[in-house]
Kinemage of the C-alpha trace (Angstrom):
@kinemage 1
@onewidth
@group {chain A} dominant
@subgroup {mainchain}
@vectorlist {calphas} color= white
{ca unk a 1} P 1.593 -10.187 52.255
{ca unk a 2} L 3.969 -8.700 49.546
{ca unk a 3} L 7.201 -7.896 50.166
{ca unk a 4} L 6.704 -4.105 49.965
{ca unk a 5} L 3.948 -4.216 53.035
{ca unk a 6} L 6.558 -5.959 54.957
{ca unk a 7} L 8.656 -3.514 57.635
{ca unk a 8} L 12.564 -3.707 57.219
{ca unk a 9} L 13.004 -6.053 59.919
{ca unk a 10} L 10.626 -8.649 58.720
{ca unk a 11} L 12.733 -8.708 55.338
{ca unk a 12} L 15.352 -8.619 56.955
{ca unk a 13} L 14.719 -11.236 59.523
{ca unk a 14} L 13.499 -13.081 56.220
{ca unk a 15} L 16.636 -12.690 54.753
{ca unk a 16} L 18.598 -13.869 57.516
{ca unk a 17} L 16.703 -16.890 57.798
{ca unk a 18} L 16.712 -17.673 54.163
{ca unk a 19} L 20.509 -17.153 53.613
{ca unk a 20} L 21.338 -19.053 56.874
{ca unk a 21} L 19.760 -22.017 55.077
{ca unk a 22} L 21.232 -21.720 51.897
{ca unk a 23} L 25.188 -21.562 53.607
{ca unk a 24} L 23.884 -24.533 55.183
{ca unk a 25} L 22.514 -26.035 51.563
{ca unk a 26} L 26.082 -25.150 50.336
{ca unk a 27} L 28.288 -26.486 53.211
{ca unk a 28} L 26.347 -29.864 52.613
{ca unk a 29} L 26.388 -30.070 49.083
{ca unk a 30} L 30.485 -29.082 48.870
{ca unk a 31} L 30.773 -31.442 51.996
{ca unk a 32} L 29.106 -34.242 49.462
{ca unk a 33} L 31.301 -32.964 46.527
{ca unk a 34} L 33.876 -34.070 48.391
{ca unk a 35} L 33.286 -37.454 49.859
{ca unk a 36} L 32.496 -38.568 46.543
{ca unk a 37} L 35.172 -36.680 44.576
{ca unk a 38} L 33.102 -34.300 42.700
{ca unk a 39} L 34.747 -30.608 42.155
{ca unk a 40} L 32.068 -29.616 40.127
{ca unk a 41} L 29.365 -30.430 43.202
{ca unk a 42} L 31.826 -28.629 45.503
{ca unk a 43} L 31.968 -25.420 43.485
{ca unk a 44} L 27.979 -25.027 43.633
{ca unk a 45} L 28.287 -26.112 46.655
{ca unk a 46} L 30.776 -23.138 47.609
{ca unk a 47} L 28.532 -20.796 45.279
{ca unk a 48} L 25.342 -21.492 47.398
{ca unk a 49} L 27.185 -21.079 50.724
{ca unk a 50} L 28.459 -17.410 49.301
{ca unk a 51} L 25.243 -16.677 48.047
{ca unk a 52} L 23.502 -17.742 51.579
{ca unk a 53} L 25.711 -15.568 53.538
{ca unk a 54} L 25.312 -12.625 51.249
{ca unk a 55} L 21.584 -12.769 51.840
{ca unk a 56} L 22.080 -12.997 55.353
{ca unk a 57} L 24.266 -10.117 55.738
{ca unk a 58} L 21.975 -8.060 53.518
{ca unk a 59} L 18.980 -9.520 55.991
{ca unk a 60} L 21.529 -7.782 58.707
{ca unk a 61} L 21.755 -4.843 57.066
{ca unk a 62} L 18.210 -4.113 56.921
{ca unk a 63} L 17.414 -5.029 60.516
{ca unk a 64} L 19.863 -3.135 61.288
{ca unk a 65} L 18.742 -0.043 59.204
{ca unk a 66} L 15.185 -0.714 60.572
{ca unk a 67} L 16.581 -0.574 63.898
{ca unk a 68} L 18.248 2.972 63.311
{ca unk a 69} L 15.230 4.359 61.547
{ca unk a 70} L 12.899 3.710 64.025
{ca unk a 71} L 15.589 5.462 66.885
{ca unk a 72} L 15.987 7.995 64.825
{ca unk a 73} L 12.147 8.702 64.592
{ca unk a 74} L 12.227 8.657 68.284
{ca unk a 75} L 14.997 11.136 68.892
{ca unk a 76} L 12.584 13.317 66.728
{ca unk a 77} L 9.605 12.768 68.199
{ca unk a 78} L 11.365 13.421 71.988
{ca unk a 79} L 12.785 16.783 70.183
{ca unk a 80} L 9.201 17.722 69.183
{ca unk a 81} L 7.727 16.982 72.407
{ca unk a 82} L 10.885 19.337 74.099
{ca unk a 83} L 9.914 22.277 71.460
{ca unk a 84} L 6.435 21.898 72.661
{ca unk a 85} L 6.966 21.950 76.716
{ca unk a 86} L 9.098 25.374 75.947
């Protein structure tokens, strides 16, 4: 399944999972950086963890748009079904 016939929440549950992973990636690789004295492993380290939480913030963001979309669509549908009784 592409990413394009997935719903916002599956991306965005995707997201969250994949950028949960990567912080943890990150923390790991810093947390070895620094046992063996290696600034250079920390800073990817750092990097990764950054770029992990970005991803799951965006995967956030689009459950959370997914959420509002989809109440949205049913304050509508309850307004149409109002119009109608009347």
């Amino acid at each position: 399944m592409s990413d394009r016939d997935k719903d916002l929440s599956q991306r965005g549950l995707e997201n969250q999972v994949k950028g949960a992973g990567k912080e943890v990636e990150g923390r790991v690789r810093n947390a070895a950086g620094d046992v063996v004295g290696d600034t250079s492993e920390q800073l990817k380290g750092k990097a990764k963890e950054m770029q992990g939480k970005a991803q799951r913030k965006f995967g956030e963001a689009e459950d959370d748009l997914d959420d509002r979309t989809e109440r949205d669509r049913d304050i509508d549908r309850d307004r149409d079904l109002e119009e109608d009784e009347l």
